[in-house]
N, C-alpha and C positions, 0 to 999 in steps of 0.2 A: 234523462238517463241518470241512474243512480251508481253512486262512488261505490267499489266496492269496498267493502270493510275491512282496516288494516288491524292486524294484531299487535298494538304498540307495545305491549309486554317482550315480546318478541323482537325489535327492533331498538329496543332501546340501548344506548350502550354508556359506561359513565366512562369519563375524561382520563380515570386511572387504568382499565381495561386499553381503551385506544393507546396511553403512552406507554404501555405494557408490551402491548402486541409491537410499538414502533421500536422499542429499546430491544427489542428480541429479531425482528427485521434488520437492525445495526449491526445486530454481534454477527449477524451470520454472513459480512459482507468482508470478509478477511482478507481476499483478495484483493479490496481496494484498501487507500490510505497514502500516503504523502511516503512512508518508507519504502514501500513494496517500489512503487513508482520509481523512486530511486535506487534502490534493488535491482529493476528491471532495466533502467535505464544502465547501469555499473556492470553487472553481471553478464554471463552467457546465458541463452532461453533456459526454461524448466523445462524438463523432462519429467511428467508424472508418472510414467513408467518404470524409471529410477532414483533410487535413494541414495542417490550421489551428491556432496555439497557443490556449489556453486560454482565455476573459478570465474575470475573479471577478466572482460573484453581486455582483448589485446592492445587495443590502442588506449584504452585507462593504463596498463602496466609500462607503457611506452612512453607517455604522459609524464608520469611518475615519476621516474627512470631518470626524465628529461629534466623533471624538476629538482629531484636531488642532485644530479650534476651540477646546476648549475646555480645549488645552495654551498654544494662541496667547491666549487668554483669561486665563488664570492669570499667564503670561511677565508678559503689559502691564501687569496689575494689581498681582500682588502680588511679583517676583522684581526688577522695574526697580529 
């Protein structure tokens, strides 16, 4: 049986074309990344329907809330 004949013109590709194509597959993954994540994890869901900003999970503003008090608590007591 004989190979059929490949057209390596055709198939060949150089090293800067491949990290070309990959640096252009990157950019276009803006939903992922170490911020969004943490965005998502802080925030209330997206809504891509509306163009509304964000507000943070109630239990982040609760959190908070609980930790300034009890920076405001320490201030009065023990730093005056």
């Amino acid at each position: 049986m004989a190979a059929d004949p490949v057209n390596e013109s055709a198939s060949l590709v150089t090293a800067s074309e491949v990290h070309q194509q990959f640096e252009l597959l990157l950019r276009d993954r803006t939903h992922m990344g170490l911020r969004n994540l943490l965005s998502d994890i802080a925030m209330e869901p997206l809504n891509p329907f509306q163009q509304v900003q964000r507000q943070p999970k109630k239990w982040l503003v609760a959190f908070g809330g609980l930790v300034l008090l009890a920076a405001l608590i320490v201030y009065y007591f023990h730093l005056r």
